[in-house]
C-alpha angles and dihedrals in degrees: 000000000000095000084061094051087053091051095048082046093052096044098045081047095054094040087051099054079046097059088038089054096055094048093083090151127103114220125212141168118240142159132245136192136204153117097282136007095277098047090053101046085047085052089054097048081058091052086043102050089040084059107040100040099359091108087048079048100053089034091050101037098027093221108143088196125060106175090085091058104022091102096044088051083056100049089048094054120022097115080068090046099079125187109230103168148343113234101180132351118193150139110258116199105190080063108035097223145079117279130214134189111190140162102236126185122218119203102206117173080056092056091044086059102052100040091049094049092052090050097052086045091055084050122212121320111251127170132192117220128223123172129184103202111204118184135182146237099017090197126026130087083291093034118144105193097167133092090270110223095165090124091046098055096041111103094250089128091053087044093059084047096058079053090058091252107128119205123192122196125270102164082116098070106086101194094068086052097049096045103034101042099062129084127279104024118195132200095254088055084055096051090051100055091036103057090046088060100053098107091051090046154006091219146028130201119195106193112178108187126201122211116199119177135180131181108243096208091199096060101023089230127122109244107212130185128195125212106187121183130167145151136240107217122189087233091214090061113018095235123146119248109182134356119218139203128168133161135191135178117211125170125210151166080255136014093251084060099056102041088043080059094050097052094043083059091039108039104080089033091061109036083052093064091044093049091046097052088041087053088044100050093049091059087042089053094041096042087042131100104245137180114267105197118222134203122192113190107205133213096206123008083243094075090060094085092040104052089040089058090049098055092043103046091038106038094074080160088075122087090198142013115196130178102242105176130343135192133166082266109038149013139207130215130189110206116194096209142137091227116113104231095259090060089049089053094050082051095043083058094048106045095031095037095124090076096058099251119209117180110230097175142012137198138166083260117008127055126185117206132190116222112209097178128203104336108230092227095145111246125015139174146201122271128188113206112192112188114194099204127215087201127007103230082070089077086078097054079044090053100046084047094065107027092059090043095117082211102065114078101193136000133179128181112235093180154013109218105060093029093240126184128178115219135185113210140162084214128122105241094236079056090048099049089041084058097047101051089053098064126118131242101033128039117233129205129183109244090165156351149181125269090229085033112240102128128050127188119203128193101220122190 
């Protein structure tokens, strides 16, 4: 009797330190505010998660401000951000708005990974720096009649570097010089330069400055004033980020006193703000939904109508699915998703499985797939291949296994656990087993089958 009752204790204190192990998350009680319920629970997930991870955030992102990504972070990771219980729901009229206290549980080594993932996948922020230096009078007590390059030899890139932002040299390249260094640039002149620098930098930042001196006759001393404007460009696409003014008056014994002066006070000021809006729009691109460009190659035109409905109907992920380009051969999709493009290739498989999918080329934001369509192999039958996994992440190494098997002509998965795929194949079961078995990157062992075999159970490790 007392050895059972050791046993029952054992095992409920097992079971117990399991339970215990798979709750990872913190819970807190915080408050939310909005215009409706829903609006006022999602504003306290973002309080709860700014409470419970928000110092690893602004560490890991270096973002000083949340507000701009707050609702991307939660986007990102609100299967991770759980409900447990509403303590008070009200309408609050200092406020104006409807008030909630919950109990909310934040999962965050979960967060931390997928932030961190999504970060390394972004890679690390670098700008390259060009700067157009303008200077009058050029004669005159307080006259500057050389090529000013007062801006240039500054300090302001290893400034940007004490901010983490790295910024390699493109003065090289000639044609930034030639086109950004005139008079009158416009924003197609930025994308252009920009885009062809997207493998130097993930960033450029165009500052013209404006030096303007006058003699002031009482004290004997040039006044000069700075009007100093520039533009932040996504290098990959040539989009403006973030538009800048900033002025400043110093006054000197000469005018490279004065401006010398300016710079030493507007320097840091200046190559802060950069770095923080650099910091700030890489979160934004990395948390952010983006278009993932794919490429069917077709085997018949007839194919185009059909692949198109496929992806429509089946990638509930995207939150849109536009016809980018089409010919008798081929078709492009744009998906808006927040998929990586190796994500939106496992789906593909899964939802368009039927045309016998093989991936030719891959991106961060473009695939090409070959569509090899039903293979006309004579009969052919229904197969059922259960795989009981020792570990999940083996269904990848199953699925590739199939879907690049010249002698099945369609799969698609029908569930998870098991790992279940439905195949047609004009193989003989014995062949198909015999194919399976000799695939690489899991071994695969019969643990059962049907008697008319249409089933078949592997043991997959």
């Amino acid at each position: 009797m007392n050895k059972f009752k050791f046993i029952v204790t054992l095992f409920v204190l097992i079971f117990s330190v399991l339970i215990y192990a798979k709750s990872t998350g913190t819970v807190v009680t915080v408050e939310g505010y909005g215009m409706n319920k829903q609006q006022a629970l999602d504003d306290a997930y973002r309080r709860a998660i700014e409470e419970v991870i928000g110092t690893w955030i602004k560490a890991k992102t270096k973002v000083e401000n949340m507000t701009p990504i707050e609702d991307l972070v939660l986007s990102r990771v609100s299967g991770y951000v759980k409900l447990k219980k509403i303590v008070e729901y009200e309408y609050d009229e200092d406020m104006e708005s409807y008030k909630i206290v919950a109990e909310v549980e934040v999962i965050e080594t979960d967060i931390k990974d997928v932030i961190s993932d999504l970060l390394k996948e972004a890679g690390s922020p670098s700008v390259g720096v060009i700067i157009k230096e303008e200077f009058s009078p050029k004669e005159g007590k307080c006259g500057y009649n050389l090529d000013p390059m007062f801006l240039a030899s500054s300090g302001f890139n290893e400034k940007l570097s004490e901010e983490g932002i790295t910024t390699p040299d493109i003065s090289t390249l000639n044609e930034y010089n030639e086109t950004l260094k005139k008079s009158g640039v416009s924003n197609k002149d930025l994308v252009k330069v920009s885009q062809a620098a997207a493998n130097v930098a993930s960033y450029i930042l165009y500052m013209k400055a404006n030096y303007y001196a006058r003699h002031v006759e009482e004290y004997d001393m040039c006044s000069v004033r700075l009007n100093l404007e520039g533009k932040l460009v996504r290098a990959d696409t040539g989009e403006v980020v973030k538009a800048y003014a900033f002025s400043e008056v110093m006054a000197g014994g000469t005018p490279e006193a004065a401006i010398n002066r300016i710079l030493k006070k507007i320097i840091p000021k200046v190559a802060s703000k950069v770095a923080q809006d650099i910091y700030t729009d890489r979160v934004v691109k990395a948390l952010s939904e983006r278009n993932i460009k794919v490429r069917f190659d077709l085997p018949s035109p007839e194919y185009m109508g059909k692949i198109k409905e496929c992806v429509v109907d089946g990638y509930v992920d995207a939150k849109k699915v536009t016809v980018e380009n089409k010919m008798g051969n081929y078709i492009i999709l744009s998906l808006l998703t927040m998929d990586k493009t190796d994500e939106v290739w496992e789906k593909l498989k899964d939802i368009c499985g039927d045309f016998n999918l093989k991936l030719i080329a891959q991106s961060s934001n473009f695939l090409e797939i070959e569509v090899k369509g039903i293979l006309d192999t004579g009969e052919t039958k229904t197969v059922v291949l259960k795989f009981d996994l020792k570990k999940f992440s083996l269904s990848k190494a199953v699925k590739n296994c199939i879907s690049n098997a010249a002698n099945i002509n369609s799969f698609k998965r029908i569930s998870y656990k098991p790992y279940t795929l439905k195949v047609e194949t004009p193989l003989e079961i014995e062949d198909l087993i015999d194919m399976i078995v000799s695939c690489e990157g899991f071994e695969a062992e019969v643990e059962d089958i049907a008697e008319d075999g249409s089933w078949v159970l592997f043991s997959v490790k």
